[in-house]
C-alpha positions as CSV (number, residue, x, y, z in Angstrom):
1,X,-67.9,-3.3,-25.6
2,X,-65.2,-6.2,-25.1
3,X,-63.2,-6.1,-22.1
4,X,-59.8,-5.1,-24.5
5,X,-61.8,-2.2,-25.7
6,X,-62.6,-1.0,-21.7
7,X,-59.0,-1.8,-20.5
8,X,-58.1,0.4,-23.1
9,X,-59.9,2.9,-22.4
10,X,-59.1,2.8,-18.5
11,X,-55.1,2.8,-19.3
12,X,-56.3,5.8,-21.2
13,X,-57.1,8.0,-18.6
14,X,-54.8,6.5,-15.8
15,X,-51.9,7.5,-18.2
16,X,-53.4,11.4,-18.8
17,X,-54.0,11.2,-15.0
18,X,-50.5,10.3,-14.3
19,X,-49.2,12.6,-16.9
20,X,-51.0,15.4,-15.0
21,X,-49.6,15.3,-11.9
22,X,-46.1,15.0,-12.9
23,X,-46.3,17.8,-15.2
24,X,-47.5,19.5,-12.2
25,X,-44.6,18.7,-9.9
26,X,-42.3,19.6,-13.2
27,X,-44.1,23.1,-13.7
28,X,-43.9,23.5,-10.1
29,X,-39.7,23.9,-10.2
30,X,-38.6,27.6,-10.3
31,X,-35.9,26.2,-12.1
32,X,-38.1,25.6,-15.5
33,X,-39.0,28.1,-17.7
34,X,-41.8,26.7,-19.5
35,X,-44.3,24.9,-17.9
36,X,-46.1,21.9,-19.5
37,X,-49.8,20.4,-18.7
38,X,-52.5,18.0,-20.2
39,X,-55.6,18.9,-20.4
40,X,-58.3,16.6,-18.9
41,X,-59.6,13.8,-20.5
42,X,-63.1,12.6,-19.4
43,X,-64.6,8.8,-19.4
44,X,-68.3,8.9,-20.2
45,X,-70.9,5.7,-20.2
46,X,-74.1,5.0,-22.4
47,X,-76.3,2.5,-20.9
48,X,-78.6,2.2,-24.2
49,X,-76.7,3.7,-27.1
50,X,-79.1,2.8,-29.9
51,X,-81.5,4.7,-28.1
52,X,-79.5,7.9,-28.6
53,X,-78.9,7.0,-32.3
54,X,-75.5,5.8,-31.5
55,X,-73.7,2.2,-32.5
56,X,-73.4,-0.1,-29.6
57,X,-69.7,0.3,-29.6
58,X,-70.1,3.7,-28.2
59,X,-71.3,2.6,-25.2
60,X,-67.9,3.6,-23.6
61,X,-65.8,6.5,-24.5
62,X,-63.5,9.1,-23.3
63,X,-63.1,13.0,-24.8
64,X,-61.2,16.0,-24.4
65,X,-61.6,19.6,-25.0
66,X,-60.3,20.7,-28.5
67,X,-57.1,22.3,-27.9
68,X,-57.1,25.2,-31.0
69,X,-53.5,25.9,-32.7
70,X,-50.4,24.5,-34.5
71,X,-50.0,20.5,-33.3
72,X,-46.9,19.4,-32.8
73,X,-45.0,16.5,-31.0
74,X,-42.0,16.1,-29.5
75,X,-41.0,13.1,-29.0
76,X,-42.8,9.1,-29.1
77,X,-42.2,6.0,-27.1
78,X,-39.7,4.5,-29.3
79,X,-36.8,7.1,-29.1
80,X,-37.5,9.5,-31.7
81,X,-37.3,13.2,-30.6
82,X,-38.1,16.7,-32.4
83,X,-34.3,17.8,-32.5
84,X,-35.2,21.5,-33.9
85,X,-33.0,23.6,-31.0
86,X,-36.6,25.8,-29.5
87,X,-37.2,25.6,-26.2
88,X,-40.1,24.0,-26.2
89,X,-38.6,21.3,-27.7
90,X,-35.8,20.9,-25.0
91,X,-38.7,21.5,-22.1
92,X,-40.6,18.7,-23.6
93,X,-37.7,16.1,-23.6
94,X,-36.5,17.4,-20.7
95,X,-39.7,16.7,-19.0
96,X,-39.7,13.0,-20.2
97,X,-36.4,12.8,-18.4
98,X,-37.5,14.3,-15.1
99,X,-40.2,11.9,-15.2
100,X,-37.8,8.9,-15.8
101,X,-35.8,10.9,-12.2
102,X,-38.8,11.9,-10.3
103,X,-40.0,8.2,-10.4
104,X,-37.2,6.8,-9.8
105,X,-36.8,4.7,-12.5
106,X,-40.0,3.4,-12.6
107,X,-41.7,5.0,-15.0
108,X,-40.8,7.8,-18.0
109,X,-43.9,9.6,-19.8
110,X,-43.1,10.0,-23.5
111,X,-45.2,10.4,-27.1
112,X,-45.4,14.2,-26.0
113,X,-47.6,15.9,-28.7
114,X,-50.4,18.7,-28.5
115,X,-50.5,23.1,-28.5
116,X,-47.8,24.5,-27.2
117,X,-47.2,23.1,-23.8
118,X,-50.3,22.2,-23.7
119,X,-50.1,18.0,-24.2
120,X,-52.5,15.3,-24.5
121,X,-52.7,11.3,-25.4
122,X,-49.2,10.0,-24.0
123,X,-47.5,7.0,-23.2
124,X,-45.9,5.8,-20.2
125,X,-43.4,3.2,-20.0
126,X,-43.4,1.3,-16.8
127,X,-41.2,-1.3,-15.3
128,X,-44.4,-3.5,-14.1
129,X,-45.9,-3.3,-17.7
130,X,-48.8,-1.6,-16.6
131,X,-50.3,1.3,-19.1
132,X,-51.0,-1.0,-22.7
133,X,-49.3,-1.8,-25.4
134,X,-47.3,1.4,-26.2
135,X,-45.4,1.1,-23.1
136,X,-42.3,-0.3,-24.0
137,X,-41.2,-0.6,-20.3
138,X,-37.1,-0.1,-19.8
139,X,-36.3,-1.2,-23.6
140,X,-38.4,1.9,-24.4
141,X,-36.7,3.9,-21.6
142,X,-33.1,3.3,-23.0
143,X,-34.8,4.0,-26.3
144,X,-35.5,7.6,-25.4
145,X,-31.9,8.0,-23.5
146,X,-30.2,6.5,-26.6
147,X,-31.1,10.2,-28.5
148,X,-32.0,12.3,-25.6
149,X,-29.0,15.3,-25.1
150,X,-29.4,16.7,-21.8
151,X,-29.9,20.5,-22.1
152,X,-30.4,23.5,-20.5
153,X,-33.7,22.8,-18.5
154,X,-31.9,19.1,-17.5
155,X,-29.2,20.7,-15.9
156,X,-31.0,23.9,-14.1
157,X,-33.3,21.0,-12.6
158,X,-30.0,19.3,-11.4
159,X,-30.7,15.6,-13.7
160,X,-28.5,13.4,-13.9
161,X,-27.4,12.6,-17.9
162,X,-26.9,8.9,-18.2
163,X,-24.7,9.5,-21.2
164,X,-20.8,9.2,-20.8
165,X,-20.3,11.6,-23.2
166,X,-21.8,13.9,-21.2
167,X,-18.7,16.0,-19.6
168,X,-18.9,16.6,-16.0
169,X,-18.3,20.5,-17.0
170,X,-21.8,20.7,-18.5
171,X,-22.8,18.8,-15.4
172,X,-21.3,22.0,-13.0
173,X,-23.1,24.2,-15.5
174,X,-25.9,23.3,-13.3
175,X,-26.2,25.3,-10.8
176,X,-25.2,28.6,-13.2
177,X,-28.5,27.5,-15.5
178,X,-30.8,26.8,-12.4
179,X,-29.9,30.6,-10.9
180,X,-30.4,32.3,-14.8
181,X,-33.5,30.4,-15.6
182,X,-34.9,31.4,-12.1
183,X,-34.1,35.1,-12.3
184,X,-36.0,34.8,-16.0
185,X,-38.8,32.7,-14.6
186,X,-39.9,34.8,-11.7
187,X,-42.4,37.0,-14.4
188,X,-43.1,34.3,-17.1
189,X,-46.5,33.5,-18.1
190,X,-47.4,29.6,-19.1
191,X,-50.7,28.0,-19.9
192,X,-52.3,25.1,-18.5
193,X,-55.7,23.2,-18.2
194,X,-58.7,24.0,-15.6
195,X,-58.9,21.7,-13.2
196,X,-62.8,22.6,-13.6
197,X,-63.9,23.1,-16.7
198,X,-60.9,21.9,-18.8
199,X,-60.2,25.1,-20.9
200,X,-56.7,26.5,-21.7
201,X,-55.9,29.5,-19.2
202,X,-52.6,31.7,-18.9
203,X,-51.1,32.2,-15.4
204,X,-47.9,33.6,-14.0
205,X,-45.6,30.8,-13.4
206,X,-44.7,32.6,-10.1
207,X,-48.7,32.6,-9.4
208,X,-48.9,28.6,-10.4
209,X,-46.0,27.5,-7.7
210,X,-47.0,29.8,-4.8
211,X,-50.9,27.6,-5.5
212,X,-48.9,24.0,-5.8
213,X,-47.1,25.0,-2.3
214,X,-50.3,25.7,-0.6
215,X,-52.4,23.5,-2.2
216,X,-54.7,25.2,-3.9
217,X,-55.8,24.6,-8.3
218,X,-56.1,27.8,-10.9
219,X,-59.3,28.1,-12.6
220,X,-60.5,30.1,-15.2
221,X,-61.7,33.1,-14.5
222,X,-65.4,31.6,-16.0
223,X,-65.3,29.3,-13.2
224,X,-64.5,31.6,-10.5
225,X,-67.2,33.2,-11.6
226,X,-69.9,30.1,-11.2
227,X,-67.8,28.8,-8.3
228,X,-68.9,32.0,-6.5
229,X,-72.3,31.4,-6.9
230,X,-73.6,30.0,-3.4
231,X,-76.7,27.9,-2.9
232,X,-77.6,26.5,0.9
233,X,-78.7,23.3,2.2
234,X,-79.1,22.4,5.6
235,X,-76.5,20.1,7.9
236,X,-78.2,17.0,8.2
237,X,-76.5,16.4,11.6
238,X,-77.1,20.2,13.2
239,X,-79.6,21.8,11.0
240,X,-77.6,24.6,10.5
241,X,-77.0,26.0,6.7
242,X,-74.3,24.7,4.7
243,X,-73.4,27.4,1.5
244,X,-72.0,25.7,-1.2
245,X,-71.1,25.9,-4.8
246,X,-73.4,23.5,-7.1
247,X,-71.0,24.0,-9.7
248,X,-68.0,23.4,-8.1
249,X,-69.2,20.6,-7.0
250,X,-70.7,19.2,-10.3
251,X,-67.3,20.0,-12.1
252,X,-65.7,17.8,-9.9
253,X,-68.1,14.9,-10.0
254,X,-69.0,14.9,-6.1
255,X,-72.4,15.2,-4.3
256,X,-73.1,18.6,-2.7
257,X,-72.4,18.3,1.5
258,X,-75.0,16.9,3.4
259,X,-73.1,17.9,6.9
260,X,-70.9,21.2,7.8
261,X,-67.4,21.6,8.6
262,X,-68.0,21.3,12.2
263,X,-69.6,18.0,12.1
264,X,-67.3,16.3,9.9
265,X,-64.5,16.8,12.0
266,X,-63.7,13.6,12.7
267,X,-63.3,13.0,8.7
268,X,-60.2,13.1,7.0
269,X,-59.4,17.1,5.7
270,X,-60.5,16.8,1.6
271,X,-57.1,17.1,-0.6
272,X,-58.6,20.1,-2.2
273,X,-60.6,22.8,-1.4
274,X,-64.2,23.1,-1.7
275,X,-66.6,26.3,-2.7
């Protein structure tokens, strides 16, 4: 595979990555009403790929799960938007603009397209360039702002328009469309992707923030399941028995424990919990 085809493929998944987490941080607002996701993509390595029938080519690839429904997108990277008034239209522009906010500046995720709000393949534009050839960096930026209209979910998350034909009355409609969409939020349902196993789960959207605020990921119920299902190993350091969950563990791509909790307190506390 020639390095292009790899650097590809690594701005790839950084960009889903990236994507990820600041759909997160947008699904995390009580202020939005729909929450959005992508679903996982995965980078996978052949060392001989003729001897699995395949064309050397393939020696490097990413994949996704199949995400069943309607496909739609919503916007790309060179300002075009889906201007059909349903609010999963308006979610999915307005989350582009939160990225542009949340970042600073610095970087805007766009080419929103997939299953409801469900996404997958974007783009990012950047102001360093980084991310491949479909970032368009600020020129792609201005792009988007040139036929984004700030609506409902842009104001109840309090961003700022850069329009000047934006009124300043629709920006004090703010705080009235933050407090409605709140009141209609605190039972809505929204779907995202395992962190595990990559399939499409419903949640509460009251369930998803109270698990961003403490830290914790929603899995299927599937993987709750496995994840439940203890086997034992012994501390290498105290001999004592460790229970973990092999599948947990292989989901996430990391090596079962070799040491408890006790002895690995001078380690630095693991950004997620472990089964």
């Amino acid at each position: 595979m020639s390095t292009t085809s790899k650097h590809s493929l690594e701005n790839d998944v950084k960009m889903q990555i990236v994507a990820k987490r600041l759909a997160t941080e947008f699904s995390a607002s009580e202020s939005v009403d729909k929450g959005v996701d992508f679903i996982f993509t995965c980078w996978y390595e052949i060392k001989n790929p003729l001897e699995v029938g395949l064309s050397p080519s393939l020696a490097m690839f990413t994949a996704e799960p199949y995400i069943a429904g309607e496909y739609k997108k919503y916007n790309n990277n060179n300002g075009w938007i889906r201007d059909d008034g349903l609010d999963l239209s308006e979610t999915a522009q307005a989350f582009s603009h939160f990225t542009w906010q949340k970042t600073f500046g610095q970087l805007m995720v766009v080419d929103l397209q997939g299953v409801g709000c469900i996404f997958t393949d974007p783009q990012i534009h950047s102001k360093d360039g980084t991310f491949g050839c479909g970032n368009l960096s600020e020129v792609g930026m201005t792009a988007f702002f040139a036929t984004h209209e700030c609506n409902t979910v842009c104001r109840a998350l309090g961003l700022k328009p850069l329009k000047p034909s934006e009124s300043e009355d629709e920006a004090a409609m703010a705080s009235v469309g933050e407090a409605t969409v709140k009141e209609i939020t605190k039972s809505k349902a929204m779907t995202c992707s395992c962190p595990l196993c990559g399939d499409i789960t419903t949640v509460l959207h009251s369930d998803f923030t109270a698990a961003y605020r403490e830290g914790r990921e929603l899995y299927t119920m599937l993987c709750i399941s496995k994840s439940g299902r203890k086997a034992r190993r012994k501390c290498q350091a105290c001999k004592k028995n460790i229970a973990f969950s092999p599948y947990w563990h292989s989901m996430k791509g990391m090596e079962p424990p070799t040491t408890c909790k006790s002895c690995e307190a001078s380690r630095a506390p693991d950004q997620v919990v472990q089964f």
